[in-house]
LONUTI-639558 format. One record per atom (N, C-alpha, C): residue number from 1; x, y, z. Coordinates in steps of 0.001 Angstrom, whole numbers. Layout:
N
 num    east   north      up
 NUM       X       Y       Z
...
//
This chain:
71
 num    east   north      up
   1   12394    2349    9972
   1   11225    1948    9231
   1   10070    2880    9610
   2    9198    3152    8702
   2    8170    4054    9000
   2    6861    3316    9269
   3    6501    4603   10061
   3    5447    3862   10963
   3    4090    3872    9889
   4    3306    2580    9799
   4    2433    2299    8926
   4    1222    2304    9363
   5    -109    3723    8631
   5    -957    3516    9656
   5   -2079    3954    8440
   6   -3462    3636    8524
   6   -4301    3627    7673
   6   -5411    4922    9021
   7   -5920    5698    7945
   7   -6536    6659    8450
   7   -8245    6575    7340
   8   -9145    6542    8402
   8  -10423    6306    7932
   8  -11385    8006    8146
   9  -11760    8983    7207
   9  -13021    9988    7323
   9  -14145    8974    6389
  10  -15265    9519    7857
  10  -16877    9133    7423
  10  -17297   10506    7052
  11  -17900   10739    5749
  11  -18197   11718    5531
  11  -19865   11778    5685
  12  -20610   13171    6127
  12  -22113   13142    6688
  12  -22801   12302    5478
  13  -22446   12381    4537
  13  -23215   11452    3130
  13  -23070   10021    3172
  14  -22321    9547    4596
  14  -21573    8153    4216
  14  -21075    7624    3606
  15  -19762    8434    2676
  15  -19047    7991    1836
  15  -17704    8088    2906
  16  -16870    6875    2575
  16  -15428    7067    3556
  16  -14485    6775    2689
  17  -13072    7923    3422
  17  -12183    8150    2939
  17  -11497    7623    3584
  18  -10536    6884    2702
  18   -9247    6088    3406
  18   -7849    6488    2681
  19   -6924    6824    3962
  19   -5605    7032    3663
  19   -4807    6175    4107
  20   -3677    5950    3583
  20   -2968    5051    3919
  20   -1182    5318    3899
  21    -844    5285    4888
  21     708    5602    5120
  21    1478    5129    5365
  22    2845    5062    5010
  22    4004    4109    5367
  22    4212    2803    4438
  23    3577    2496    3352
  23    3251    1471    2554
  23    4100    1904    1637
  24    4798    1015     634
  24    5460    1289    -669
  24    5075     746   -1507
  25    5122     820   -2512
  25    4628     242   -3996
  25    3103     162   -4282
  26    2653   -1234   -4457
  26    1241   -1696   -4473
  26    1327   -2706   -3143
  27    1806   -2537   -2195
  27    1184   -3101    -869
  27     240   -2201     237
  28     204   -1393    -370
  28   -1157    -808     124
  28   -2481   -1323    -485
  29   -2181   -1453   -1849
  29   -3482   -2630   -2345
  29   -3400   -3706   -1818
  30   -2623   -4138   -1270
  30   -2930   -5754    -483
  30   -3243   -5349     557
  31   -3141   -4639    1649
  31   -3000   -4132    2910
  31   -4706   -3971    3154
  32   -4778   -3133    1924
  32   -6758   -2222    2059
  32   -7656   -3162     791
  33   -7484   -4094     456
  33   -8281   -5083    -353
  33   -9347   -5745     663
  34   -9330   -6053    1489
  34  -10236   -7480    1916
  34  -10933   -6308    2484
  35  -10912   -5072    3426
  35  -11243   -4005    3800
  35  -12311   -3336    2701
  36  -11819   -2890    1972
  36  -12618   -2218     621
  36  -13283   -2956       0
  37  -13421   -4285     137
  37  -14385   -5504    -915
  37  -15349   -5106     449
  38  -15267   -5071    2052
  38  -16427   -5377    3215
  38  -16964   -3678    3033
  39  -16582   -2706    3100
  39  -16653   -1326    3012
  39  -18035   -1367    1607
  40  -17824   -1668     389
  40  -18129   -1467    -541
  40  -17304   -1020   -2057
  41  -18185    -386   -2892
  41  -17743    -317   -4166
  41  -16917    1428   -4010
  42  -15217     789   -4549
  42  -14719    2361   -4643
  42  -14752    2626   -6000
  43  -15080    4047   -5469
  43  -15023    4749   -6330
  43  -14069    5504   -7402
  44  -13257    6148   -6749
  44  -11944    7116   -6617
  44  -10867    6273   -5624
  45   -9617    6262   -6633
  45   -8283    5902   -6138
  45   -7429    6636   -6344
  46   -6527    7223   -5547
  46   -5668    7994   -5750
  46   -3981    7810   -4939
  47   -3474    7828   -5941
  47   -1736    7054   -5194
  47    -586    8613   -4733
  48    -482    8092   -3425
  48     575    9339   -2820
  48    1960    8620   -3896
  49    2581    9871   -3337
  49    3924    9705   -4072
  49    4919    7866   -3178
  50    4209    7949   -2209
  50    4738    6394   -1755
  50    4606    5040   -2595
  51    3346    5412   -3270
  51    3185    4031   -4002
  51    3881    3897   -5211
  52    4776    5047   -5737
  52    5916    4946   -6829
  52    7274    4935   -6403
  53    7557    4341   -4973
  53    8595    3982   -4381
  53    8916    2415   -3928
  54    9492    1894   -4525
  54    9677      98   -4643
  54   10403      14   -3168
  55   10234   -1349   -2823
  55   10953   -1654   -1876
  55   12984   -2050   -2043
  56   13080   -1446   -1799
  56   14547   -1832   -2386
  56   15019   -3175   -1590
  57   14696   -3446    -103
  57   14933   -4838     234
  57   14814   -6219    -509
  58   13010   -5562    -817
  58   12670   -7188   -1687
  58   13361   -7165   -3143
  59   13661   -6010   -3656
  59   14264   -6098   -5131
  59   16180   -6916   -4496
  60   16796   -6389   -3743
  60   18314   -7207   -3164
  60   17825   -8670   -2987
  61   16703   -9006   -2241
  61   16535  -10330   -2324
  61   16345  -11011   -3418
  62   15271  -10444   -4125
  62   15228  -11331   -5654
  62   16690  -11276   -6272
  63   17472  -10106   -6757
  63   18141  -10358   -6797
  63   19459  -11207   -6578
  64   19384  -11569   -5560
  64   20126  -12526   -4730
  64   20039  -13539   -4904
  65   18735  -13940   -5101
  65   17894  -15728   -4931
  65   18257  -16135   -6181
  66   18598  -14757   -7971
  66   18522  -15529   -9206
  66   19849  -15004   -9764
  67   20766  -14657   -8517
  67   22489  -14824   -9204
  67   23155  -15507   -8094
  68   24743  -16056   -8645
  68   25456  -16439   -7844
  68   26132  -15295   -6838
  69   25551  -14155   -6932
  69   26658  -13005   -6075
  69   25772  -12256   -4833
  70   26488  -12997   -3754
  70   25914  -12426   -2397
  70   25946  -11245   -1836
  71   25167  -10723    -898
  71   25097   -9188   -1005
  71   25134   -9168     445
//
């Protein structure tokens, strides 16, 4: 599993940049939400190639929970 770590630049204008790593899908929007509402209003969002990578665990589980065939 990869190691999951959020990286913060204050820039001299006081605008901050946040990166975020090790996250898949849109759980980096859950992860940096309650954060970015206390931070302020963003501006610019921009998605690494991680956030168009699904979790394949939670997709076997759903799967699992809405057929009869165990995995």
């Amino acid at each position: 599993m990869p190691q999951k770590t959020l990286r913060f630049k204050i820039h001299q204008d006081g605008k901050v940049e946040e990166t975020v790593e090790g996250f898949y899908g849109d759980s980096c929007n859950d992860v940096t939400k309650n954060l970015e509402e206390s931070l302020g209003k963003v501006t610019v969002k921009n998605k690494t190639s991680d956030a168009f990578i699904s979790n394949q665990n939670e997709k076997l589980q759903q799967l699992n929970n809405e057929s009869n065939v165990s995995f």
